[in-house]
C-alpha positions as CSV (number, residue, x, y, z in Angstrom):
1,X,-42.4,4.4,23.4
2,X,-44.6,2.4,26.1
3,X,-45.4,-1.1,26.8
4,X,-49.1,-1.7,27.6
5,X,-50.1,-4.9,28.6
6,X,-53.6,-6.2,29.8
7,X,-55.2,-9.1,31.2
8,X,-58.9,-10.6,31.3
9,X,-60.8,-12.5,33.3
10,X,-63.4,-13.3,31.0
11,X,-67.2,-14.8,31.8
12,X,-67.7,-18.5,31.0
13,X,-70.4,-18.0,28.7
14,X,-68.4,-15.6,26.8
15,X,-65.4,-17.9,26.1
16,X,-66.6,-18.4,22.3
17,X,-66.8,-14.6,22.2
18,X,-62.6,-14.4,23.5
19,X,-61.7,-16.9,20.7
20,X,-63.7,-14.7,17.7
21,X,-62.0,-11.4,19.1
22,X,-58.5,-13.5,19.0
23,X,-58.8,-14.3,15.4
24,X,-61.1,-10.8,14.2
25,X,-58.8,-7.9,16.2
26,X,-55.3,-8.0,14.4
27,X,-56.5,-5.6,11.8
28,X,-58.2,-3.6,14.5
29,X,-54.8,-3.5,16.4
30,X,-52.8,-3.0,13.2
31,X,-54.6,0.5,12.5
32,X,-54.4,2.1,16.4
33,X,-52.9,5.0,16.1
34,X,-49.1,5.0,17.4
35,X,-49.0,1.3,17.7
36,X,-46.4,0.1,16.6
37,X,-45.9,-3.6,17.5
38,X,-48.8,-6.1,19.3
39,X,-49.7,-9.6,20.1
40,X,-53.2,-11.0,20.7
41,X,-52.1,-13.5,23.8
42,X,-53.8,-16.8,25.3
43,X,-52.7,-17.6,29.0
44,X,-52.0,-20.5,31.2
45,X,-50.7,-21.3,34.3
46,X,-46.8,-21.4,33.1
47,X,-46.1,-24.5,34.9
48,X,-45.2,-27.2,31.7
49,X,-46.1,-24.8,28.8
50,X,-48.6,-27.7,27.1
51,X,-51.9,-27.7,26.1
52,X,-53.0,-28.7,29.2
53,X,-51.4,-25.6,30.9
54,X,-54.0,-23.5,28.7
55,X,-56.3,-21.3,30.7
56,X,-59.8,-20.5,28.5
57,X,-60.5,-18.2,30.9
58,X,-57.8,-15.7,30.6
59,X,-56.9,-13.4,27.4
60,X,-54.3,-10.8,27.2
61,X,-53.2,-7.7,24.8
62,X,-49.5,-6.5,24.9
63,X,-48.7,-3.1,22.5
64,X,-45.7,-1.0,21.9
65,X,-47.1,2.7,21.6
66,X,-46.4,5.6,21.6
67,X,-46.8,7.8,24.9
68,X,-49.3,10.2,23.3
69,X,-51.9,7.7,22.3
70,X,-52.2,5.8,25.6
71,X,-55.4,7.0,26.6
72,X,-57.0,6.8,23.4
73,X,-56.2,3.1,22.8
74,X,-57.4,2.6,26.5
75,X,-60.5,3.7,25.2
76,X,-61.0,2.3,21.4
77,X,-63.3,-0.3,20.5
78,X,-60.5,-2.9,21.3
79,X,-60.3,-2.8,24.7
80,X,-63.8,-1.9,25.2
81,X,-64.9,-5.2,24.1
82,X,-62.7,-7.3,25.9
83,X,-64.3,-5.0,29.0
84,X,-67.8,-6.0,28.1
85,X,-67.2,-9.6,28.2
86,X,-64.8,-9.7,31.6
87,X,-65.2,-10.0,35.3
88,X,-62.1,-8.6,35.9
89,X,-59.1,-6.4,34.4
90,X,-54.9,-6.2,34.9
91,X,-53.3,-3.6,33.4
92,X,-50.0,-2.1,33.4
93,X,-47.6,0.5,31.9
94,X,-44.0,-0.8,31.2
95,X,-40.5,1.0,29.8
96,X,-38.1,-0.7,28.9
97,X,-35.3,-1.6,30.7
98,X,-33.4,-4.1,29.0
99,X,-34.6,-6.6,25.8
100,X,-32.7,-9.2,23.8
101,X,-33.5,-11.5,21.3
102,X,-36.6,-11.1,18.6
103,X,-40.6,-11.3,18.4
104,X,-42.1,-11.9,15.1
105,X,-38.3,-10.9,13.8
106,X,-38.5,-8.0,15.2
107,X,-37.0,-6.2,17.9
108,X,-40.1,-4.5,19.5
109,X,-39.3,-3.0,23.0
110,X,-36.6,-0.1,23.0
111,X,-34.7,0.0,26.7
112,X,-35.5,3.9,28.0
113,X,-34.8,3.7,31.4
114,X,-31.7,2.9,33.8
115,X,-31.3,2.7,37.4
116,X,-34.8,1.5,38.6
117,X,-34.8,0.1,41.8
118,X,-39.4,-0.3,41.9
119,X,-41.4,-3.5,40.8
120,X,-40.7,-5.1,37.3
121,X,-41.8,-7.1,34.8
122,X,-40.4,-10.3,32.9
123,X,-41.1,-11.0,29.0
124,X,-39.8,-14.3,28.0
125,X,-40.8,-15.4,24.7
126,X,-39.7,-18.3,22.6
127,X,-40.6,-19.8,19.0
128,X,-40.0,-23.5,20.0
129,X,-38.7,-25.9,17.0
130,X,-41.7,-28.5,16.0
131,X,-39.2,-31.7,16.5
132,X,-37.7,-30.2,20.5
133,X,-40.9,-29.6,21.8
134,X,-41.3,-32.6,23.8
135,X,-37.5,-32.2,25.1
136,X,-38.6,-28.6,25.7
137,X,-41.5,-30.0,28.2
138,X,-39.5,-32.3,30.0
139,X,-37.1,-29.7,30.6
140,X,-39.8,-27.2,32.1
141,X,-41.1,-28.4,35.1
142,X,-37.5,-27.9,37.2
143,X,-37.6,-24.3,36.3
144,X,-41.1,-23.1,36.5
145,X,-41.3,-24.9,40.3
146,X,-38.0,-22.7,41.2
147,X,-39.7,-19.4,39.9
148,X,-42.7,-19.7,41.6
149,X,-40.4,-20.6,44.5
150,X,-38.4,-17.4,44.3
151,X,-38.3,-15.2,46.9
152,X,-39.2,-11.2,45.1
153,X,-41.8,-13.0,42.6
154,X,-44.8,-11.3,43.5
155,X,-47.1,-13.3,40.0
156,X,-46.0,-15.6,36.8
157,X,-47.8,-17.1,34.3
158,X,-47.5,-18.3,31.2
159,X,-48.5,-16.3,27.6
160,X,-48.6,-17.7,23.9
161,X,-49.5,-16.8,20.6
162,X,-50.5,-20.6,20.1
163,X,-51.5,-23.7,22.4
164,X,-48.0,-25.1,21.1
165,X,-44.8,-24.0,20.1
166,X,-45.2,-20.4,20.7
167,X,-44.3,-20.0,24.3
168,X,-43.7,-17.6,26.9
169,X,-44.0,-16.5,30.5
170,X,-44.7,-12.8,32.1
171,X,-43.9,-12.5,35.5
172,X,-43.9,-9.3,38.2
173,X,-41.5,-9.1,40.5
174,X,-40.7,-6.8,43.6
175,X,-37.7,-5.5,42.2
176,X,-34.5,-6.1,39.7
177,X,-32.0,-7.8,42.2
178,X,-35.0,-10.5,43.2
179,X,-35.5,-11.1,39.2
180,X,-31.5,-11.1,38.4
181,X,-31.3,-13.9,41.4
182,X,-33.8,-15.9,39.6
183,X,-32.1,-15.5,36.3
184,X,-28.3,-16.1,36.7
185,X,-28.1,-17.6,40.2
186,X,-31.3,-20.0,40.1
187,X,-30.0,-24.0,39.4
188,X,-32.7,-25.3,37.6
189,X,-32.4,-21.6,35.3
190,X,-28.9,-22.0,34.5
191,X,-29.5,-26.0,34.0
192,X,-32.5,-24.9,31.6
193,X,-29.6,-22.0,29.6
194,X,-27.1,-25.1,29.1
195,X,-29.5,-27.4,28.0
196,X,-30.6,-24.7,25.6
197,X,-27.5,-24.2,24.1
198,X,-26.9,-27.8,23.8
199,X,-30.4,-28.9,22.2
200,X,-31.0,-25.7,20.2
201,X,-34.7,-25.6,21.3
202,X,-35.4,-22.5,19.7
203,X,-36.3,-20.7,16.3
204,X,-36.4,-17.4,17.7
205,X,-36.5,-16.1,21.7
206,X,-36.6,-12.6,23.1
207,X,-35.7,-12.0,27.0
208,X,-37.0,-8.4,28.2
209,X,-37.4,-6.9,31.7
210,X,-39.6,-3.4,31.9
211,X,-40.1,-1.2,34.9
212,X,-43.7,-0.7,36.0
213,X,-44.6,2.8,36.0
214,X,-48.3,2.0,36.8
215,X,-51.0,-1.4,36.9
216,X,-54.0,-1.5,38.0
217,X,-56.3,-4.9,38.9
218,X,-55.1,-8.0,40.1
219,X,-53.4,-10.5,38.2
220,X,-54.9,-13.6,39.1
């Protein structure tokens, strides 16, 4: 099983046109062949995970599939028409290295490689309760100003389902040790992990780190 994930650019007149494909492509996505899990995604700039954070500009399409069908749902009418209305693409093809926690209750990315010492990829996605949110944003800042700090981080920004509550962040790095030094030796991180546990922020989260077999495009 692969991870696909893509990122548009999209022209400002089409904007309207990103929206209507947000809302019309789930049952589009639910019937590619050998997908088995997906998330239409809205971006930002990952820096305090609000509204105003939100980038209208930028759309995004994560998949679990299977290895056989890549090229064909590169090519389907899904992707083809986020092409027509974007100025640029990013691209990549993940495996799993390591995932915890749940996405929609499930558990959608299975860990099929070990030992991977190239550039990887951070999932962090979280199902914020309604009545923490605005401890959740005051806790933010701190931690997103030490990861775009860390040396290894080569991009970050932020992903959602959902201008609020349904928050996340994916973020390239050089390699494992530079994400693992963010993670468990970073300050503000291991402030944000107490505060977590002592608030109970969260409905649901999911932490996953993939190795990037390929990507293509810039992720601006």
């Amino acid at each position: 099983m692969i991870t696909l994930i893509y990122f548009w650019q999209i022209k400002p007149k089409s904007i309207f046109k990103a929206i209507l494909l947000m809302a019309t492509q789930r049952r589009s996505l639910r019937n590619q062949p050998g997908v088995t899990f997906f998330k239409l995604l809205g971006t930002g700039k990952g820096e305090t995970f609000t509204p105003r954070d939100a980038n209208s500009k930028r759309w995004g399409i994560l998949v679990a599939i299977d290895e056989s069908q890549i090229n064909n749902f590169d090519k389907s009418s899904v992707i083809k028409s986020w092409r027509e209305i974007a100025t640029s693409e990013y691209s990549a093809n993940l495996q799993s290295i390591s995932s915890h926690g749940y996405w929609s209750k499930k558990q959608p990315f299975t860990p099929t490689i070990q030992n991977w010492n190239g550039k990887v990829v951070a999932i962090t996605r979280a199902r914020i309760k309604w009545l923490q949110n605005f401890k959740f944003w005051r806790a933010v800042p701190p931690v997103t100003k030490s990861l775009h700090e860390s040396p290894g981080l080569i991009s970050a920004i932020g992903i959602g389902e959902a201008p609020i509550g349904l928050q996340g962040t994916f973020s390239v790095w050089q390699d494992g040790a530079s994400l693992r030094e963010f993670a468990y030796k970073g300050a503000a991180h291991a402030r944000a992990i107490e505060a977590t546990a002592e608030n109970n922020w969260y409905a649901e989260e999911l932490f996953a780190r993939f190795a990037v077999i390929s990507e293509s495009g810039t992720l601006l």
